[in-house]
PDB file of N, CA, C, O and CB in Angstrom:
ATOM      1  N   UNK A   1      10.031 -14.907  17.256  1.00  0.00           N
ATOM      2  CA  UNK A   1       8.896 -14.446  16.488  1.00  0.00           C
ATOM      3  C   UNK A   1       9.234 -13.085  15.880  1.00  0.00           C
ATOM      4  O   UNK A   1       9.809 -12.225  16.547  1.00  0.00           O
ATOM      5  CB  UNK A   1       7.624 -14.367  17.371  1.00  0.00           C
ATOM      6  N   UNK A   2       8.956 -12.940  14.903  1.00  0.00           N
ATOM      7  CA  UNK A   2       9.496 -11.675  13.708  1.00  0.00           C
ATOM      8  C   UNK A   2       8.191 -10.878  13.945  1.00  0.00           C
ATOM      9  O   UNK A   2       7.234 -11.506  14.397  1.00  0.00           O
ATOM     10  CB  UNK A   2       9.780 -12.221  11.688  1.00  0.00           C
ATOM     11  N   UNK A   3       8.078  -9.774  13.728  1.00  0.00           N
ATOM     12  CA  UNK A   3       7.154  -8.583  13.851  1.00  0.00           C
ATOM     13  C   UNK A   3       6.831  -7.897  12.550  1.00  0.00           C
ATOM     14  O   UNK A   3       7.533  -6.953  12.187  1.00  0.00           O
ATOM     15  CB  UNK A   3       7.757  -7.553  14.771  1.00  0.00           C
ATOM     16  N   UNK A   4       5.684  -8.364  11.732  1.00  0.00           N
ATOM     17  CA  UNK A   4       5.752  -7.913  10.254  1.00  0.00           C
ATOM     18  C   UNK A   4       4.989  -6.361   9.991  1.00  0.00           C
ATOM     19  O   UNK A   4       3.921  -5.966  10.460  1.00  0.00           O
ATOM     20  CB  UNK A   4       4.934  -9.165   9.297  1.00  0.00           C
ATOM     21  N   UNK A   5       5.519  -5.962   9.477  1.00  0.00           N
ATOM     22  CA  UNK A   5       5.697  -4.244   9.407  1.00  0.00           C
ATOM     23  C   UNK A   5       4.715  -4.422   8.249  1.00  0.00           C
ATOM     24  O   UNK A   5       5.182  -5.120   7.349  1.00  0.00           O
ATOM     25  CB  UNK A   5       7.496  -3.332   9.029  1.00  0.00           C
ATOM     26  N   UNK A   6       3.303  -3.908   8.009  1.00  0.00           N
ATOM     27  CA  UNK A   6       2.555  -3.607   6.723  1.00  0.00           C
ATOM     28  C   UNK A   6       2.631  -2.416   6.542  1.00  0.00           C
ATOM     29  O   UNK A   6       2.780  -1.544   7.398  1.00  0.00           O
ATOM     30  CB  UNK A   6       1.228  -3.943   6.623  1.00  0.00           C
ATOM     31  N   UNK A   7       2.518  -2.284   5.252  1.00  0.00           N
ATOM     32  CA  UNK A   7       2.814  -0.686   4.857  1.00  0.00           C
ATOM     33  C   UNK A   7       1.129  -0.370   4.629  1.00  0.00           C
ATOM     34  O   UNK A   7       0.272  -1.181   4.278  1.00  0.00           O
ATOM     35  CB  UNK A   7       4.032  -0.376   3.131  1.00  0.00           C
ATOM     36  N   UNK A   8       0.956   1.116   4.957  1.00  0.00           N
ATOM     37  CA  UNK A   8      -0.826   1.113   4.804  1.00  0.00           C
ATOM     38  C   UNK A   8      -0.757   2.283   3.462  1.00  0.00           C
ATOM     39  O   UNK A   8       0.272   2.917   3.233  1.00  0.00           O
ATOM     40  CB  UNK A   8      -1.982   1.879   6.656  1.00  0.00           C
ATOM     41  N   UNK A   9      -1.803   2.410   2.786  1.00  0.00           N
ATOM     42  CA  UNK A   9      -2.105   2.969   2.151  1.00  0.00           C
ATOM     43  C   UNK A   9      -3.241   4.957   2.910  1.00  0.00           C
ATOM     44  O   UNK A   9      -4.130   4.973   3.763  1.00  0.00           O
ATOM     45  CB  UNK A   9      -2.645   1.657   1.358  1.00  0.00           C
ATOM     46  N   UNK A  10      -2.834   5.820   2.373  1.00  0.00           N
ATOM     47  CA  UNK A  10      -3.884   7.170   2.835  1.00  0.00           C
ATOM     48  C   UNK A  10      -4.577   7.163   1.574  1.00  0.00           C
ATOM     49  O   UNK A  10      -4.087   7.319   0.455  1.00  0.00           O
ATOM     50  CB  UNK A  10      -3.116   8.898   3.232  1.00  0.00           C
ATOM     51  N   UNK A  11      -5.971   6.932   1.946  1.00  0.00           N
ATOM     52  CA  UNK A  11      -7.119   7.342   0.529  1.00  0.00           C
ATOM     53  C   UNK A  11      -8.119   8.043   1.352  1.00  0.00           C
ATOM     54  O   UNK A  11      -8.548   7.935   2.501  1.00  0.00           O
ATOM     55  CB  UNK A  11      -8.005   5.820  -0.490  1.00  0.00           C
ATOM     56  N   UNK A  12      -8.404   9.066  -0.018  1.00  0.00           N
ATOM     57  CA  UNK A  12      -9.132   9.883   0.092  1.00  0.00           C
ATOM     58  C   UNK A  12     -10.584  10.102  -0.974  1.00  0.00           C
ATOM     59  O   UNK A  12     -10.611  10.097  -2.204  1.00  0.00           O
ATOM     60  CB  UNK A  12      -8.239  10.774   0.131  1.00  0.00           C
ATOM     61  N   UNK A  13     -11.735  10.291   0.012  1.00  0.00           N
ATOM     62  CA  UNK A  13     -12.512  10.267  -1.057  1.00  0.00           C
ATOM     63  C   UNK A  13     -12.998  11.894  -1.617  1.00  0.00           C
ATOM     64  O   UNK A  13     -13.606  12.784  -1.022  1.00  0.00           O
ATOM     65  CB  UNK A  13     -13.713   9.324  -0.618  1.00  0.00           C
ATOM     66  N   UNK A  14     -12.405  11.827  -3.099  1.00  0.00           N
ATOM     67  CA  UNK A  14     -12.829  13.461  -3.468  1.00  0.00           C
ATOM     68  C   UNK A  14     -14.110  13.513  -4.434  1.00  0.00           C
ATOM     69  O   UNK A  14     -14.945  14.378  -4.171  1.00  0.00           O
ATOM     70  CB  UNK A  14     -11.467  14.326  -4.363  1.00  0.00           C
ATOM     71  N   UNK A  15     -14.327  12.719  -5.460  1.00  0.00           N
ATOM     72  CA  UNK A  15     -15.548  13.203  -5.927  1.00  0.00           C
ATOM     73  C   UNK A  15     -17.145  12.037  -5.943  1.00  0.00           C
ATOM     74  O   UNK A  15     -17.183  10.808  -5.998  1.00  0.00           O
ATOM     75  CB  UNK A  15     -15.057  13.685  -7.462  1.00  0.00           C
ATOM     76  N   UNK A  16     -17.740  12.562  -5.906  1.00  0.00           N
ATOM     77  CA  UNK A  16     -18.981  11.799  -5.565  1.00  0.00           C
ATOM     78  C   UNK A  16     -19.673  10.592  -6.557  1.00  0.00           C
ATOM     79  O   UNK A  16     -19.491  10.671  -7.772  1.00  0.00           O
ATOM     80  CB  UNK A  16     -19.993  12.873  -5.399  1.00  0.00           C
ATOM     81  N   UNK A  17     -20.256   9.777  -6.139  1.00  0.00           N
ATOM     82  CA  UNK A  17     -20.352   8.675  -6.895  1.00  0.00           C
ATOM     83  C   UNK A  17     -21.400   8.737  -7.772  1.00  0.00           C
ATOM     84  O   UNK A  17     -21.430   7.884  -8.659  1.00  0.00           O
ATOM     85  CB  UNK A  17     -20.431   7.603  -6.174  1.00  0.00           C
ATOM     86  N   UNK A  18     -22.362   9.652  -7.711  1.00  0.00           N
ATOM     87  CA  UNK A  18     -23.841  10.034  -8.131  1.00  0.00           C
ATOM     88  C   UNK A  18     -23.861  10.018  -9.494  1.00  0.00           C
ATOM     89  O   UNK A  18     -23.201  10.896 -10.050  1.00  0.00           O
ATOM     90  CB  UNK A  18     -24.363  11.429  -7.652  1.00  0.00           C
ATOM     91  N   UNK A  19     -24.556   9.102 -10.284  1.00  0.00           N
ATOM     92  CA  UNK A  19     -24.552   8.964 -11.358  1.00  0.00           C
ATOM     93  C   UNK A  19     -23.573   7.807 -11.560  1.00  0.00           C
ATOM     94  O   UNK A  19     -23.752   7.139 -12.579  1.00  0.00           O
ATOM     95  CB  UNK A  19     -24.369  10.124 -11.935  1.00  0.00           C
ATOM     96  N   UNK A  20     -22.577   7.468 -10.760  1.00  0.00           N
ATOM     97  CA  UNK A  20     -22.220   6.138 -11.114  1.00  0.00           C
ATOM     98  C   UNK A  20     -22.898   4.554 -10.897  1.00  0.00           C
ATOM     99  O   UNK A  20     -23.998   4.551 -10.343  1.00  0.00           O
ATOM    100  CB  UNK A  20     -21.155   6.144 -10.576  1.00  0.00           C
ATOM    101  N   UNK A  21     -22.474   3.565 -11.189  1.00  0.00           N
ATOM    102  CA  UNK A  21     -22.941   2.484 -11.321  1.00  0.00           C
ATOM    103  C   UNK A  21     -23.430   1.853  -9.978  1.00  0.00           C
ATOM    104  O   UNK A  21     -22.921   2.681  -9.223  1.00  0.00           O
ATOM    105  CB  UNK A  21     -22.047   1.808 -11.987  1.00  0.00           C
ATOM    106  N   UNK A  22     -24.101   0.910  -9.094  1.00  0.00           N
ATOM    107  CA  UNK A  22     -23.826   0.256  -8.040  1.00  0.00           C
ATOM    108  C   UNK A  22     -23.010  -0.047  -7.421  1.00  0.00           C
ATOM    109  O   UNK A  22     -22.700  -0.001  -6.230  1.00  0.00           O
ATOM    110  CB  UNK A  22     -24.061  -0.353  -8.039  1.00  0.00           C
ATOM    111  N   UNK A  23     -22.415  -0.576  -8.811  1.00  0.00           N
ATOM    112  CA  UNK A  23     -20.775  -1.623  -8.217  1.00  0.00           C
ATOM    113  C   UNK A  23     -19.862  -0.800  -7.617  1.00  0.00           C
ATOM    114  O   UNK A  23     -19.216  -1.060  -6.602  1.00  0.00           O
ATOM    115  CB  UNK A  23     -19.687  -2.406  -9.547  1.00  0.00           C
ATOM    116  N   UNK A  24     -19.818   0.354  -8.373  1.00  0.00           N
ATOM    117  CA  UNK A  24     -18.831   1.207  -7.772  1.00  0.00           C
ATOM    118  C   UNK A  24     -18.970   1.886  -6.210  1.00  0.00           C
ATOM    119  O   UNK A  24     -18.119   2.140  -5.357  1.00  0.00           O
ATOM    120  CB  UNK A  24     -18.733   2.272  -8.734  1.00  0.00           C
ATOM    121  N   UNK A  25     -20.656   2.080  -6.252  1.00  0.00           N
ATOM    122  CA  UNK A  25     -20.951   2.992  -4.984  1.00  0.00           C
ATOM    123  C   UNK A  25     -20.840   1.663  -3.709  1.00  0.00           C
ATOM    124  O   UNK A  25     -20.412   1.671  -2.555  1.00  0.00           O
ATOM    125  CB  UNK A  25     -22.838   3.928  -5.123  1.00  0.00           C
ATOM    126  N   UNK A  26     -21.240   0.962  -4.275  1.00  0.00           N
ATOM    127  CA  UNK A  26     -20.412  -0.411  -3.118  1.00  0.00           C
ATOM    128  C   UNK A  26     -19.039  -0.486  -2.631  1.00  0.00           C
ATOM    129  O   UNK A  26     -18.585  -0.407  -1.489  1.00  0.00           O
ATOM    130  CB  UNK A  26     -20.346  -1.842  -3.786  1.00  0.00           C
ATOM    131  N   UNK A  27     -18.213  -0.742  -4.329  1.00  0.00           N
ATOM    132  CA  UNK A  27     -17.122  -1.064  -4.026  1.00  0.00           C
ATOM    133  C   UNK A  27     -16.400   0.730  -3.104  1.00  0.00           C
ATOM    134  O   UNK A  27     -15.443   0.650  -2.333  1.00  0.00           O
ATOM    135  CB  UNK A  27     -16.402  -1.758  -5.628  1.00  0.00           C
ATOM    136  N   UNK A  28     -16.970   1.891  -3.361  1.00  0.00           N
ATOM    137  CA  UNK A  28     -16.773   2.987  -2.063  1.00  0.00           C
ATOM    138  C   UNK A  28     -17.086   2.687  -0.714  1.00  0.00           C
ATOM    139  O   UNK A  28     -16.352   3.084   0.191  1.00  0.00           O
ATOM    140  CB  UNK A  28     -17.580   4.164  -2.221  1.00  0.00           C
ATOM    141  N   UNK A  29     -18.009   2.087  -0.516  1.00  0.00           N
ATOM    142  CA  UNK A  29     -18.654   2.263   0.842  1.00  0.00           C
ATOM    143  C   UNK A  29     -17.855   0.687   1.731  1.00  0.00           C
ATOM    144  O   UNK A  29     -17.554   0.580   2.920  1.00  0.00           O
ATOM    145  CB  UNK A  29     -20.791   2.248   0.624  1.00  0.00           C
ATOM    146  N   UNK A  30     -17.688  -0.460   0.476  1.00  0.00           N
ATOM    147  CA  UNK A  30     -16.703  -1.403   1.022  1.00  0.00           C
ATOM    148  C   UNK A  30     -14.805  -0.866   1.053  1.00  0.00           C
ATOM    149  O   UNK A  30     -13.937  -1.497   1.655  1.00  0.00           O
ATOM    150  CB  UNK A  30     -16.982  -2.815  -0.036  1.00  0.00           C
ATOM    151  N   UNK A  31     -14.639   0.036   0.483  1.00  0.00           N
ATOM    152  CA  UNK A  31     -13.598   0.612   1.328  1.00  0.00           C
ATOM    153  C   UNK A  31     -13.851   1.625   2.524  1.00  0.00           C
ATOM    154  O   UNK A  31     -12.984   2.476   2.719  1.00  0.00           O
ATOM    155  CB  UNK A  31     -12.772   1.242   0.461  1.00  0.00           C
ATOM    156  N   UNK A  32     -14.658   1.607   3.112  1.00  0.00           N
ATOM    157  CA  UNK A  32     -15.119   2.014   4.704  1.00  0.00           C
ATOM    158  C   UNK A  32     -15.368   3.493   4.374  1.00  0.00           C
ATOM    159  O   UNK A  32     -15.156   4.206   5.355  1.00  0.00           O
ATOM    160  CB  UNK A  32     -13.796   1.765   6.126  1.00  0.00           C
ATOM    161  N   UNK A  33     -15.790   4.219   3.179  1.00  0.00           N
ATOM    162  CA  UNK A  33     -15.818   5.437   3.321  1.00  0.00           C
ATOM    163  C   UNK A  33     -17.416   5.359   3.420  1.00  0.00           C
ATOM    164  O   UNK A  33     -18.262   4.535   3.071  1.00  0.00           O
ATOM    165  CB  UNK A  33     -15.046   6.302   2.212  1.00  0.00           C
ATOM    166  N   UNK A  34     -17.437   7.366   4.450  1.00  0.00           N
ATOM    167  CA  UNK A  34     -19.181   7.108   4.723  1.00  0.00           C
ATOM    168  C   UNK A  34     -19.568   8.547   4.475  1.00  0.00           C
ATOM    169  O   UNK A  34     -20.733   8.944   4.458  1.00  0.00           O
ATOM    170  CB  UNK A  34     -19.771   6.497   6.531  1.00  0.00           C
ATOM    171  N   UNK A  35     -18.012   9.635   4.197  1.00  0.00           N
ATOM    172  CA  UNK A  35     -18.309  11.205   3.437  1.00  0.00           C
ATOM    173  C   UNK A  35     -17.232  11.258   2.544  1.00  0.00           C
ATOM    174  O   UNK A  35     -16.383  10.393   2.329  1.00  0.00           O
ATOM    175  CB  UNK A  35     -18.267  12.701   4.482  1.00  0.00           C
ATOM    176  N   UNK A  36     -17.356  12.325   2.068  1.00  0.00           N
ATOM    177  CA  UNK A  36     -16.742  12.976   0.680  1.00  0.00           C
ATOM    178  C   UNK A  36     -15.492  13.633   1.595  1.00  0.00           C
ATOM    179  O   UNK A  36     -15.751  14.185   2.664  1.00  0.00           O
ATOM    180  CB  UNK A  36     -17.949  14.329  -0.364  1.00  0.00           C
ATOM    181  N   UNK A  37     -14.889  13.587   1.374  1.00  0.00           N
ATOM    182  CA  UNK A  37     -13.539  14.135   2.201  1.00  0.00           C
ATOM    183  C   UNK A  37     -12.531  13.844   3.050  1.00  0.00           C
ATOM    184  O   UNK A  37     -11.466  14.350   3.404  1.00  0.00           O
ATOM    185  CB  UNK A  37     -13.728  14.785   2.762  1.00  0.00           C
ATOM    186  N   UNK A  38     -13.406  12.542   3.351  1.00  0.00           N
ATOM    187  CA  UNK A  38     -12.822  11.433   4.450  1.00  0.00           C
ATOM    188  C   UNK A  38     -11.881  10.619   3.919  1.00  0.00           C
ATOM    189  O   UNK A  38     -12.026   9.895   2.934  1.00  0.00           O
ATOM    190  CB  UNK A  38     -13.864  10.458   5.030  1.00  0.00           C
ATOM    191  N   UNK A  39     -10.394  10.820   4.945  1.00  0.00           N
ATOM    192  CA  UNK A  39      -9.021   9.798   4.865  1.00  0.00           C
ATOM    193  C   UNK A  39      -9.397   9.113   5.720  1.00  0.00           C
ATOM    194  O   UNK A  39      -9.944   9.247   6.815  1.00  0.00           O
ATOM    195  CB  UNK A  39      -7.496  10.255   5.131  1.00  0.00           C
ATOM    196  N   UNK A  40      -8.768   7.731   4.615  1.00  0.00           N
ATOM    197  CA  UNK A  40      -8.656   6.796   5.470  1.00  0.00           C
ATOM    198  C   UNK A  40      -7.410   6.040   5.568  1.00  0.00           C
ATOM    199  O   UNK A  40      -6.763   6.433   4.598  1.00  0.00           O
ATOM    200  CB  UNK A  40      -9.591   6.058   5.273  1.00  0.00           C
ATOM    201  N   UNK A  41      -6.604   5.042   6.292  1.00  0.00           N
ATOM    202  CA  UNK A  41      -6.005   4.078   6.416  1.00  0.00           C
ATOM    203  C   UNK A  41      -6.425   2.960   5.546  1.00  0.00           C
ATOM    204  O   UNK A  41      -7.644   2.805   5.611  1.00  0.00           O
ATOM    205  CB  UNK A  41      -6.009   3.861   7.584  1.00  0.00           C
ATOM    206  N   UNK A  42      -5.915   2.238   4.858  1.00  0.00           N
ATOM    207  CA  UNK A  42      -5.915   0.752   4.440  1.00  0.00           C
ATOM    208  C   UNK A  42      -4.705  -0.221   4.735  1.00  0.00           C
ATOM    209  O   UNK A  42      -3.908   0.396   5.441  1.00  0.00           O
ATOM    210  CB  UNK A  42      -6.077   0.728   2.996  1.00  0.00           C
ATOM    211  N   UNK A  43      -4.390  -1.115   4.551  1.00  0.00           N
ATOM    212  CA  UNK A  43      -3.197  -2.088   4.525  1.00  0.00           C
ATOM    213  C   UNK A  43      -2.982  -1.838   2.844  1.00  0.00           C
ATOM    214  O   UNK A  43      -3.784  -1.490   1.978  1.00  0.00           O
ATOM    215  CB  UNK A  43      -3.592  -3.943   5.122  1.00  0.00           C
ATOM    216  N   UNK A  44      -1.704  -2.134   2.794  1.00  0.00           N
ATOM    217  CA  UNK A  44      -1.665  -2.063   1.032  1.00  0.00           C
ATOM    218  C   UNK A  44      -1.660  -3.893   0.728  1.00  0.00           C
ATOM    219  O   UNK A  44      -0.798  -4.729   0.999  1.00  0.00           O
ATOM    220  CB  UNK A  44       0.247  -1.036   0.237  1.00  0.00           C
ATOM    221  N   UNK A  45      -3.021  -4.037   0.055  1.00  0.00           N
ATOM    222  CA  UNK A  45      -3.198  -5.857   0.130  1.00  0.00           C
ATOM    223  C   UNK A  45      -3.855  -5.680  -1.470  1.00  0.00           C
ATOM    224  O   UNK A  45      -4.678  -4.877  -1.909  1.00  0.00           O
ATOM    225  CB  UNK A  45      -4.632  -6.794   1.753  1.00  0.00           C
ATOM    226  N   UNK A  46      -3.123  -6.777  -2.101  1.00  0.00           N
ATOM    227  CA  UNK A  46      -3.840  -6.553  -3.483  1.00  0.00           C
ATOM    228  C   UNK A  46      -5.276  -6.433  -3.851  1.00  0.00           C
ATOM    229  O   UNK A  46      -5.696  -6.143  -4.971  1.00  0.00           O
ATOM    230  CB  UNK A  46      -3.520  -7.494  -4.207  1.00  0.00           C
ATOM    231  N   UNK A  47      -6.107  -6.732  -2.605  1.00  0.00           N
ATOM    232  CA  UNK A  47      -7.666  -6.717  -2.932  1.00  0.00           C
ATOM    233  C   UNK A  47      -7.955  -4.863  -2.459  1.00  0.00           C
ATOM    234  O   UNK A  47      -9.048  -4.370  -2.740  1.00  0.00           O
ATOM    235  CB  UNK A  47      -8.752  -8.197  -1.692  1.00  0.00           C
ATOM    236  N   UNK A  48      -7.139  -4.214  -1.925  1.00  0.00           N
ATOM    237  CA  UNK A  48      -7.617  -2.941  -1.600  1.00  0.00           C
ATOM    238  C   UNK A  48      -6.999  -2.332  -3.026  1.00  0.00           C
ATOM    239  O   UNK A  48      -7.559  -1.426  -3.643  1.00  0.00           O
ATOM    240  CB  UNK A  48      -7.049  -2.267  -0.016  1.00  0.00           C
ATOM    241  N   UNK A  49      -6.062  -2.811  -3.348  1.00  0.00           N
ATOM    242  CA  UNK A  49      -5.331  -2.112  -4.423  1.00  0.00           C
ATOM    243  C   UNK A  49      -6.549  -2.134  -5.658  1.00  0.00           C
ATOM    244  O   UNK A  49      -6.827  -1.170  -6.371  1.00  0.00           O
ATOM    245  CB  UNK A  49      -3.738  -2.991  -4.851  1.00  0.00           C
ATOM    246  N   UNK A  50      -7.190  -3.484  -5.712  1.00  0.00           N
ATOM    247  CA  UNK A  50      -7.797  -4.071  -6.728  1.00  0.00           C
ATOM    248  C   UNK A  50      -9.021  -3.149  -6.759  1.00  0.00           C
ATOM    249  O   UNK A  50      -9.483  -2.785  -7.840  1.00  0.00           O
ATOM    250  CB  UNK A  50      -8.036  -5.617  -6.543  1.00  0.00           C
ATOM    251  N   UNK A  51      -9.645  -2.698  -5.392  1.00  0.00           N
ATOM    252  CA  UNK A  51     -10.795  -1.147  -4.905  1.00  0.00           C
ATOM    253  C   UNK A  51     -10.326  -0.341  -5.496  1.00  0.00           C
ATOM    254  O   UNK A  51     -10.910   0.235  -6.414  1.00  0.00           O
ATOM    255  CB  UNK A  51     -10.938  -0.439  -3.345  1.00  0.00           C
ATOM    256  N   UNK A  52      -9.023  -0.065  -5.085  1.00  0.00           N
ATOM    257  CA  UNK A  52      -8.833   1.737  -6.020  1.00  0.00           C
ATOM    258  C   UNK A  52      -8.804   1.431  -6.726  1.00  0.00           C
ATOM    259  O   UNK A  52      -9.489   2.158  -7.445  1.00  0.00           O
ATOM    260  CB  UNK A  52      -7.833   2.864  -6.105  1.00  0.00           C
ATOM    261  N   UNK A  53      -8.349   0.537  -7.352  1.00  0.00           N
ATOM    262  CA  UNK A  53      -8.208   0.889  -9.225  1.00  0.00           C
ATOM    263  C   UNK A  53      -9.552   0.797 -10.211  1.00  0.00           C
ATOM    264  O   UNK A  53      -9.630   1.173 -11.380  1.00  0.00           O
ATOM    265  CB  UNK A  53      -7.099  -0.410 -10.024  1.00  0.00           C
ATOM    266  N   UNK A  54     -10.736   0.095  -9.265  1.00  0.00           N
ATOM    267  CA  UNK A  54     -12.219   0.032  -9.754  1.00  0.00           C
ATOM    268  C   UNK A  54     -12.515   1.438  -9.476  1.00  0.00           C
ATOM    269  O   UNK A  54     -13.605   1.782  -9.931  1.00  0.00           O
ATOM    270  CB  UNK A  54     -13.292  -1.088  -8.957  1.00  0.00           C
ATOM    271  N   UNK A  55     -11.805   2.434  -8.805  1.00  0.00           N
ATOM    272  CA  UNK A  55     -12.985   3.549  -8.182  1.00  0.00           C
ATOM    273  C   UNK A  55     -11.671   5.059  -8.680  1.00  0.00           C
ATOM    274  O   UNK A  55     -11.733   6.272  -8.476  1.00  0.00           O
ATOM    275  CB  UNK A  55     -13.493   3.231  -5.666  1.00  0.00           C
ATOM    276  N   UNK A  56     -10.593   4.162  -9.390  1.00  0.00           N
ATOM    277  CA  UNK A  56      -9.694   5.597  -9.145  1.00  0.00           C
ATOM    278  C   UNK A  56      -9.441   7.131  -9.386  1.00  0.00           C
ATOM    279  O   UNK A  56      -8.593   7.986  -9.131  1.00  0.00           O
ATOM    280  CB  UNK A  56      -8.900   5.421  -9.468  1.00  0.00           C
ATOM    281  N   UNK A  57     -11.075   6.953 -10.240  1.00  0.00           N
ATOM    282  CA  UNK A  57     -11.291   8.417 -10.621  1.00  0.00           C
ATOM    283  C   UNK A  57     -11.958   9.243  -9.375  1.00  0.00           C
ATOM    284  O   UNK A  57     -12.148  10.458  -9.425  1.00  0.00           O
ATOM    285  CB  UNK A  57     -12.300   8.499 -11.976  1.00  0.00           C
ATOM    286  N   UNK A  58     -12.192   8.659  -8.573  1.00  0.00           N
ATOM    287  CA  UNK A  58     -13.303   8.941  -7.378  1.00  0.00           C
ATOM    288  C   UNK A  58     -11.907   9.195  -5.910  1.00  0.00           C
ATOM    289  O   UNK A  58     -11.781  10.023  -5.008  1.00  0.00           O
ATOM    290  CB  UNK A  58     -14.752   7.042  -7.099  1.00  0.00           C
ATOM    291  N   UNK A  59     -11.259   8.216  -6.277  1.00  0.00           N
ATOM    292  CA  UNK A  59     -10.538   8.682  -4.650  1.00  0.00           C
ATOM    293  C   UNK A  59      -8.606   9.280  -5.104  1.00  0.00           C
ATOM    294  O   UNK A  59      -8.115   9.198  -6.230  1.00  0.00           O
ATOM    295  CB  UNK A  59     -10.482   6.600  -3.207  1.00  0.00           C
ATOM    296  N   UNK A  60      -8.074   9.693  -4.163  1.00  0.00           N
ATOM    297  CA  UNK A  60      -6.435   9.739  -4.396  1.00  0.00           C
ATOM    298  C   UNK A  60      -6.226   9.010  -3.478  1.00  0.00           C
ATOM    299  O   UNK A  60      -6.995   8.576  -2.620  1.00  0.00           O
ATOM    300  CB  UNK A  60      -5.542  11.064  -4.321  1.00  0.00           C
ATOM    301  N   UNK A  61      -4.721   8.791  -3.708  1.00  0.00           N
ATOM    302  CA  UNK A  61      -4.166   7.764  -2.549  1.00  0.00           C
ATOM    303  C   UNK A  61      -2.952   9.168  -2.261  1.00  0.00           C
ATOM    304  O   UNK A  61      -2.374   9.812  -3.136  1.00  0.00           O
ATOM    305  CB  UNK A  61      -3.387   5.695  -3.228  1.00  0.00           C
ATOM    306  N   UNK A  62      -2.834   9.341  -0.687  1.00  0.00           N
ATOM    307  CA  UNK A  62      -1.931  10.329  -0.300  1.00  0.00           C
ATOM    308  C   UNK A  62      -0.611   9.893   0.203  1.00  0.00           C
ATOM    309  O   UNK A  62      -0.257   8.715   0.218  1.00  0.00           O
ATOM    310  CB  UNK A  62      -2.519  11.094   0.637  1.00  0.00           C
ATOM    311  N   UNK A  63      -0.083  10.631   0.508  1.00  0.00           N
ATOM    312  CA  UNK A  63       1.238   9.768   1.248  1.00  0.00           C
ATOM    313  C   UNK A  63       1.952  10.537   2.579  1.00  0.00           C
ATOM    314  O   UNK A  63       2.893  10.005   3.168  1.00  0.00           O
ATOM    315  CB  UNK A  63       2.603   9.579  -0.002  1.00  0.00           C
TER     316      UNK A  63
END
């Protein structure tokens, strides 16, 4: 049995969603963020990739 190594993604949420759309303040809160400043872990999976790039003015990805 092989042991598969995922690479994760560091995101960060820096500016606030206020004044943005629903979709977006969803698609934030469905990447598990719950403050403004908060890193998180992800897996790098094309549907998280597919989150930042809906929200990428709102978060960085760190490394």
């Amino acid at each position: 049995m092989t042991k598969k190594t995922t690479e994760t993604l560091k995101i960060k949420w820096v500016r606030s969603f206020i004044g943005c759309p629903r979709s977006m303040r969803q698609t934030v809160r469905g990447l598990g963020f719950r403050r403004m400043n908060q890193v998180l872990e992800r897996e790098d999976t094309p549907s998280i990739r597919g989150m930042i790039a809906r929200v990428h003015h709102l978060v960085e990805i760190q490394k």
